[in-house]
One Martini backbone bead per residue (centre of mass of N, CA, C, O) as a GRO file, in nm:
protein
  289
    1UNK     BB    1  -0.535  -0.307  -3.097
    2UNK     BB    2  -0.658  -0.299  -3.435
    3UNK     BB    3  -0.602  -0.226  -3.792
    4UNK     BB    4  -0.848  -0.168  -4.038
    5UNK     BB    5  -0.810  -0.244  -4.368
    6UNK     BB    6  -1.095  -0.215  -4.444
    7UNK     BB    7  -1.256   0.081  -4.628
    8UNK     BB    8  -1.540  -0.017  -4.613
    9UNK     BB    9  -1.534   0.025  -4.325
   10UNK     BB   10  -1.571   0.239  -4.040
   11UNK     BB   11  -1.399   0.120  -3.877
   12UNK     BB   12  -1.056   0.182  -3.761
   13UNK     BB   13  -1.093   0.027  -3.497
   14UNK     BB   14  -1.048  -0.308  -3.292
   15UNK     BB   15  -1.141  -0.416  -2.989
   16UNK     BB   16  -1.010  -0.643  -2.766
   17UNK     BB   17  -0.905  -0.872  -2.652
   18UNK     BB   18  -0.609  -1.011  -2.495
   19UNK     BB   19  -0.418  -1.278  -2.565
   20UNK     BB   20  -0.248  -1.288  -2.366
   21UNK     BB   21  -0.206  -1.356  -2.020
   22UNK     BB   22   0.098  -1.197  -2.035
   23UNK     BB   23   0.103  -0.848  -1.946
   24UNK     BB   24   0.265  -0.529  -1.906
   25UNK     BB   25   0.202  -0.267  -2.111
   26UNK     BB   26   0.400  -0.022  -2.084
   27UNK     BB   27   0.355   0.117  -2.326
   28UNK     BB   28   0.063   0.172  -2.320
   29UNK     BB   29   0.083   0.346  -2.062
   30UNK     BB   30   0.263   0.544  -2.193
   31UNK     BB   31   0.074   0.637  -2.422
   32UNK     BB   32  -0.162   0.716  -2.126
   33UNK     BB   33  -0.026   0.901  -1.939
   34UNK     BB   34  -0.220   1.150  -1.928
   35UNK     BB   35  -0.405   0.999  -1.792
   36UNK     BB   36  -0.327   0.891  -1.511
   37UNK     BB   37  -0.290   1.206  -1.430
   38UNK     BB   38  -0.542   1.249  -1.413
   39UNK     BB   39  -0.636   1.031  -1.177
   40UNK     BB   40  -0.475   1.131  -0.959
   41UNK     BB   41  -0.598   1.421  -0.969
   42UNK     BB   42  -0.889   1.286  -0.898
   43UNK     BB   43  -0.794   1.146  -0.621
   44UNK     BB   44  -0.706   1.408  -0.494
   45UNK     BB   45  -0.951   1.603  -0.521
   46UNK     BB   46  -1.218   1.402  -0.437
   47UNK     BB   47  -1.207   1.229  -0.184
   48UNK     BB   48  -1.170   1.548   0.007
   49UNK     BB   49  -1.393   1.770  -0.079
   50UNK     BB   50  -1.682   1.694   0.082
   51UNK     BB   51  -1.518   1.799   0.347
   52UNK     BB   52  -1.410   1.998   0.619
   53UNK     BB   53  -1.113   1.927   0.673
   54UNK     BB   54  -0.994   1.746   0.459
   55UNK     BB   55  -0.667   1.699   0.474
   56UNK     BB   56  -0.652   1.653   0.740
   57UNK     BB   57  -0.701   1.321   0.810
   58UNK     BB   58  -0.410   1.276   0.726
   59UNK     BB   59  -0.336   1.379   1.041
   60UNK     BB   60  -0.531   1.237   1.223
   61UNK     BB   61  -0.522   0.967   1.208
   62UNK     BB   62  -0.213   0.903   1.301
   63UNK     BB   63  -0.227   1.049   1.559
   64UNK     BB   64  -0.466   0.897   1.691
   65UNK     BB   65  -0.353   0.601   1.665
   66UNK     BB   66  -0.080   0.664   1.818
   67UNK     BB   67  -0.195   0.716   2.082
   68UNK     BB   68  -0.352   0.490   2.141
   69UNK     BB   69  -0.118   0.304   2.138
   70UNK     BB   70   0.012   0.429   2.366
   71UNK     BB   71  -0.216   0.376   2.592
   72UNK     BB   72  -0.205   0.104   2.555
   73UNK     BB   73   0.087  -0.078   2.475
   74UNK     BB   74   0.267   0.111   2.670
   75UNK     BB   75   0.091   0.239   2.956
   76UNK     BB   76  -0.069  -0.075   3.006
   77UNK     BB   77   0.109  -0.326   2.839
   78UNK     BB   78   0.446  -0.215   2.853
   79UNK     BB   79   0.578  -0.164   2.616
   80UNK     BB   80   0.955  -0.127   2.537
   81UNK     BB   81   1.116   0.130   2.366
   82UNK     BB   82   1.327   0.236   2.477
   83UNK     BB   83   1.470   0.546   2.344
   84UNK     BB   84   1.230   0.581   2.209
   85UNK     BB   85   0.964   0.738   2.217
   86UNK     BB   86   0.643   0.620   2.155
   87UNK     BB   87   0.508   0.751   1.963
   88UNK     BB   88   0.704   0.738   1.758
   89UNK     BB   89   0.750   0.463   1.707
   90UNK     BB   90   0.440   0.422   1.631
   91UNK     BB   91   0.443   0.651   1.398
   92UNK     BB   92   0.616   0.527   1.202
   93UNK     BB   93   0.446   0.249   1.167
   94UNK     BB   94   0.225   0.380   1.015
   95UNK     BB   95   0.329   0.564   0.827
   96UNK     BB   96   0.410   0.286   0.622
   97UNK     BB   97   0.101   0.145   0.678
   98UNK     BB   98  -0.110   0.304   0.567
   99UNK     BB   99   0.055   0.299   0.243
  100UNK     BB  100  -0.072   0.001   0.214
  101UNK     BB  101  -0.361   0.020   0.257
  102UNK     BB  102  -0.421   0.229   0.092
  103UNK     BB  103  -0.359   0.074  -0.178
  104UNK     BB  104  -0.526  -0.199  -0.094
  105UNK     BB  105  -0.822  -0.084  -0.077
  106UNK     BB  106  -0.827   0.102  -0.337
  107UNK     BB  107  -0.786  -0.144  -0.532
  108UNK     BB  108  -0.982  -0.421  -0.451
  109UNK     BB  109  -1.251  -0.255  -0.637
  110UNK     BB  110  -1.203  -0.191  -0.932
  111UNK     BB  111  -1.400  -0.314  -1.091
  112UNK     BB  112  -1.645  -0.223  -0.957
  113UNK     BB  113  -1.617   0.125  -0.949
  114UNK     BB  114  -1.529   0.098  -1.256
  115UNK     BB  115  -1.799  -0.045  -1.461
  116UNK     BB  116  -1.858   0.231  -1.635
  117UNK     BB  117  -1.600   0.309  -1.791
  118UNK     BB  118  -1.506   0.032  -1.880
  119UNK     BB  119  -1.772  -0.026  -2.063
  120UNK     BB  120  -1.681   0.267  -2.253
  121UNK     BB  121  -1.378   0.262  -2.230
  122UNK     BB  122  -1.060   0.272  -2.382
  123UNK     BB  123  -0.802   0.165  -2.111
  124UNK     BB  124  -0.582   0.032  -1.990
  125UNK     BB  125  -0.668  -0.109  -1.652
  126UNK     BB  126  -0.403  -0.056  -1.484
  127UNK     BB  127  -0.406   0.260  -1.442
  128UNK     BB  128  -0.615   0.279  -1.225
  129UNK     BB  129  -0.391   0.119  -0.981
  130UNK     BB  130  -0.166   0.287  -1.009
  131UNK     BB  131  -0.295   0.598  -0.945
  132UNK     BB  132  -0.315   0.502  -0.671
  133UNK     BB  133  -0.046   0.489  -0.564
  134UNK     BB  134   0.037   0.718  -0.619
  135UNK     BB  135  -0.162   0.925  -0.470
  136UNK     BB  136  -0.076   0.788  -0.204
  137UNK     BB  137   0.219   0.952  -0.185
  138UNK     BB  138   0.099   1.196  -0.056
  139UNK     BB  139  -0.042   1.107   0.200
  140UNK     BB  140   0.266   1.016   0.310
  141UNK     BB  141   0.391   1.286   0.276
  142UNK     BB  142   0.215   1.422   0.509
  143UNK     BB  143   0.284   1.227   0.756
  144UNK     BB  144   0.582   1.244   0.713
  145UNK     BB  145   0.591   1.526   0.796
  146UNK     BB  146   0.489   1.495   1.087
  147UNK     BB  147   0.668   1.301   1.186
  148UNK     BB  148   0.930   1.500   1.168
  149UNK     BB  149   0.811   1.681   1.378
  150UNK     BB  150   0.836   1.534   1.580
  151UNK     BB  151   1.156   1.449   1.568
  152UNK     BB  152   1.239   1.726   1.649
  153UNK     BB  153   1.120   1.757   1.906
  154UNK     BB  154   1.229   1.525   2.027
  155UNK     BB  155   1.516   1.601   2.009
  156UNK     BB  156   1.490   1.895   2.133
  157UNK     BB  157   1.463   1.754   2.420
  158UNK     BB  158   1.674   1.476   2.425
  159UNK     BB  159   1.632   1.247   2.269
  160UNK     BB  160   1.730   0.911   2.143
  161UNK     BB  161   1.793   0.986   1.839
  162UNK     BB  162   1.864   0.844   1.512
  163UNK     BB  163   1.994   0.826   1.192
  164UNK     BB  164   2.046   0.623   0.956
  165UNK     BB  165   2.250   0.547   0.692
  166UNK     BB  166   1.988   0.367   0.558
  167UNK     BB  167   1.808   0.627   0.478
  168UNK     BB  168   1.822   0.606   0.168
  169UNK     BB  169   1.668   0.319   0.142
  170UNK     BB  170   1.344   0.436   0.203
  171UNK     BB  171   1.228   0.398  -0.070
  172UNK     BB  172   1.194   0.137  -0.140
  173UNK     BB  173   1.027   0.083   0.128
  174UNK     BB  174   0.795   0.229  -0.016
  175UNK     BB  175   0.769   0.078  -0.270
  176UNK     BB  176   0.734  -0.193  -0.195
  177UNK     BB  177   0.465  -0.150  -0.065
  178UNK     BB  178   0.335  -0.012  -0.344
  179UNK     BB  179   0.383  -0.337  -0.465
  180UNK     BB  180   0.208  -0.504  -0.268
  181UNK     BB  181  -0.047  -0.380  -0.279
  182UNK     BB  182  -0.067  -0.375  -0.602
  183UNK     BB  183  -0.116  -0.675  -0.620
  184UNK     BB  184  -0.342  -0.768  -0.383
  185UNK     BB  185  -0.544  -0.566  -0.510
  186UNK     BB  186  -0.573  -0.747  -0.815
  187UNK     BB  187  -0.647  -0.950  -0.690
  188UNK     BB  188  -0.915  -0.860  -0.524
  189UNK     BB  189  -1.041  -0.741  -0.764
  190UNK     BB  190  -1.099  -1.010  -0.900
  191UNK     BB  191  -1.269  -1.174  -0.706
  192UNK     BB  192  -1.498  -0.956  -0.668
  193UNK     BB  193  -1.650  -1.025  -0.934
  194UNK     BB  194  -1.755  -1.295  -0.775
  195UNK     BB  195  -1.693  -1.214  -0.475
  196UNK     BB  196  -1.860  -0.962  -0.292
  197UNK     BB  197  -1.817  -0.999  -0.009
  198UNK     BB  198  -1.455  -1.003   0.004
  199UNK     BB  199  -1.497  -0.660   0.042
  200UNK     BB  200  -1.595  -0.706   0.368
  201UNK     BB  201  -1.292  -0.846   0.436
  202UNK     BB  202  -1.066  -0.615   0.397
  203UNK     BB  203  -1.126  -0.436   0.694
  204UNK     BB  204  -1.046  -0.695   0.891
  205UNK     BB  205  -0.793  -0.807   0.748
  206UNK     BB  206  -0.605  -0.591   0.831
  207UNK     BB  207  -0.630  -0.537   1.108
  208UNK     BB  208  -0.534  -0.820   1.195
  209UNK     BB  209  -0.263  -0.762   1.055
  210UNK     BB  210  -0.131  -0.530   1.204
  211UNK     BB  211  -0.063  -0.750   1.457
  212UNK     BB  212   0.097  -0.916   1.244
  213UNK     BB  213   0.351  -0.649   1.165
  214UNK     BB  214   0.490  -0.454   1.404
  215UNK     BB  215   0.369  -0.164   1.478
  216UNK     BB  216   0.360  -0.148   1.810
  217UNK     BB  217   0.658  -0.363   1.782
  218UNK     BB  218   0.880  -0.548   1.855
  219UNK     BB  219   0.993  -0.844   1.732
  220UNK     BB  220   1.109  -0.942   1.941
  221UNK     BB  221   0.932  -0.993   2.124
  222UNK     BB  222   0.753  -1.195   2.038
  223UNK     BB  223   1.014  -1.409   2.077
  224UNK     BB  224   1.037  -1.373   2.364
  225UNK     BB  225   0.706  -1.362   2.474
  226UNK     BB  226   0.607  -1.557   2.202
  227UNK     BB  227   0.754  -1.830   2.053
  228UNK     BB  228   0.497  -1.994   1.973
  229UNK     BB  229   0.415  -1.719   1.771
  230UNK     BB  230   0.677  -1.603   1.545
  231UNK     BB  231   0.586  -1.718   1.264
  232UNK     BB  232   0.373  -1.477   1.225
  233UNK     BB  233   0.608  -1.271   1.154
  234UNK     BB  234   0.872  -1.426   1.014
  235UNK     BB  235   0.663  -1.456   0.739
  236UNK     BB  236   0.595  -1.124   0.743
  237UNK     BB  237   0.685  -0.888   0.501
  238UNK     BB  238   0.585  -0.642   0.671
  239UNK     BB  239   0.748  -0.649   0.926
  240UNK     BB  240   1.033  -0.605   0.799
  241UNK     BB  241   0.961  -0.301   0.685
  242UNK     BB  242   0.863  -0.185   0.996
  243UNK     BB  243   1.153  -0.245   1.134
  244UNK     BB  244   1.317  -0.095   0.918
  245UNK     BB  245   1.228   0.182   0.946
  246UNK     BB  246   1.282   0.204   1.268
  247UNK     BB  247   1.605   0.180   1.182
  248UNK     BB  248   1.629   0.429   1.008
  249UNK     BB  249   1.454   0.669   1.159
  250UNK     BB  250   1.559   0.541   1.471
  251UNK     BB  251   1.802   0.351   1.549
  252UNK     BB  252   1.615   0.118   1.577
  253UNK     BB  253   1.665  -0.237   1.654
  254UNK     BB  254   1.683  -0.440   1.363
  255UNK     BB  255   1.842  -0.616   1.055
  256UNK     BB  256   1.724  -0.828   0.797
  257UNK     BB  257   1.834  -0.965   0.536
  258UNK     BB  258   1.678  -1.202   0.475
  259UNK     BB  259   1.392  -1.061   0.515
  260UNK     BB  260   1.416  -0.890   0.307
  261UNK     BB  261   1.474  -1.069   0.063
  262UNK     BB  262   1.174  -1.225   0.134
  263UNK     BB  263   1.049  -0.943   0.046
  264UNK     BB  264   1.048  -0.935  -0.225
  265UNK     BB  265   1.002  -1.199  -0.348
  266UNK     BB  266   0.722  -1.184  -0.268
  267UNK     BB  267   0.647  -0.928  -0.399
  268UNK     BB  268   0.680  -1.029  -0.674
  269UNK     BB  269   0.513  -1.255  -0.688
  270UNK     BB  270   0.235  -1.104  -0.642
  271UNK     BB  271   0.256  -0.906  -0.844
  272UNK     BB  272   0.267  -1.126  -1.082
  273UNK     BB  273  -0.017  -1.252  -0.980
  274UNK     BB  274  -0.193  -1.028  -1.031
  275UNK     BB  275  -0.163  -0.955  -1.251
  276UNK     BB  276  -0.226  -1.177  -1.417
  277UNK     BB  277  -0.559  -1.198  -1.309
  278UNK     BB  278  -0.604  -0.920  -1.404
  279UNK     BB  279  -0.598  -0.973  -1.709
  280UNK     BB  280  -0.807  -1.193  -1.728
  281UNK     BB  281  -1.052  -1.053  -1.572
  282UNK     BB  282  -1.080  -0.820  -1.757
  283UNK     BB  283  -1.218  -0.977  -2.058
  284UNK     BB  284  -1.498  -1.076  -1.823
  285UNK     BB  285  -1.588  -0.899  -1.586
  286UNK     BB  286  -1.861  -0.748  -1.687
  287UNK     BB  287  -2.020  -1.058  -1.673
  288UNK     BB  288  -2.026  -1.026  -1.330
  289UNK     BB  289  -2.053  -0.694  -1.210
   0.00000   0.00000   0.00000
């Protein structure tokens, strides 16, 4: 956006596309902080405004899924998770997983969803996929706060679990997964503006995902009962980091130093990578959308 030196113009400034390929706006996105924090309460307002529920969902969800994983997983195909009771194992690792999908499918279809705003009005076009991850930090509040209800529950029954001193740094691992959505967001949502089908395999794609993800299993199994397909598992930055909540928050399974150092930097490549075709894409999205 530039200043229009001549005063017989009527018009104050000239909106173009931006030169730059990469450009990460940040001055720009907080002059328009105002506008973000919209975004986010029409986020939280908007979603389940007309279910009966309302944000019940929340709490549904993981809870109903949890129970399933534990009695298809640990109850008929016996994974074995330790001193940790299953439901709690599996509840864990949903509830960090949860708040990736949900960032990722959330901004994954930004330019189609927004086509008419975007149209019409100008502000950073990146502001739109970040209000959706912050806003879905709600989300995960609302279910982690389910998750301790019940760590509580199970500790004072007996069970063998308790917190690791590493559980400092489990906002990181928050926001790590919310910058890894919203990278891989960014990308998928550039591509799908060419590519409308695209959008229709995002919510299989996630599913298969995961399966190799060590959701509902702690990652040694896969190599102990699975080793020729081990690599599944060690290539994927989401499981380490799901493996990494169940040894902070329940002192079970193991830390790698590598595949974290590992995901991190995957992390940080995706993200500026999705940022990159994102910035591009605004430039031209209009006219195939």
């Amino acid at each position: 956006m530039s200043e229009i030196e001549n005063t017989d113009n009527t018009w104050l400034f000239e909106i173009s596309p931006k030169n730059k390929f990469f450009s990460l706006n940040l001055k720009e996105v907080w002059q328009y902080r105002d506008l973000l924090m919209l975004f986010v309460k029409r986020d939280v307002v908007t979603v389940y405004k007309q279910t009966v529920l309302g944000p019940l969902w929340y709490l549904i969800q993981p809870l109903f899924t949890s129970v399933t994983f534990t009695l298809i997983f640990n109850t008929v195909a016996g994974i074995n998770t330790g001193s940790v009771p299953p439901f709690l194992f599996n509840l864990a690792g949903i509830t960090i997983w949860n708040y990736f999908t949900a960032c990722l499918n959330d901004t994954s279809d930004t330019f189609k969803k927004n086509a008419a705003i975007f149209g019409k009005v100008y502000f950073p076009r990146i502001i739109m996929p970040i209000s959706i991850v912050i806003s879905n930090l709600l989300k995960f509040g609302i279910q982690f706060l389910i998750f301790i209800i019940f760590y509580a529950f199970y500790y004072f029954q007996g069970a063998v679990i308790s917190l690791n001193p590493t559980i400092i740094f489990f906002p990181l691992l928050v926001a790590l997964m919310g910058i890894l959505g919203l990278g891989l967001g960014m990308f998928i949502s550039s591509l799908v503006t060419k590519y409308r089908d695209l959008s229709y395999l995002i919510s299989f794609g996630v599913q298969l995902l995961m399966y190799i993800s060590a959701v509902m299993y702690p990652m040694a199994l896969i190599h102990e009962k699975m080793p020729n397909y081990g690599w599944l598992i060690a290539y994927n930055p989401l499981a380490y980091v799901i493996e990494t909540t169940r040894y902070m928050l329940l002192n079970a399974g193991q830390i790698s130093v590598l595949g974290l150092v590992y995901t991190v930097l995957l992390t940080v490549i995706v993200f500026f990578t999705g940022l990159l075709v994102f910035n591009k894409t605004e430039k031209s999205f209009i006219d195939t959308v």
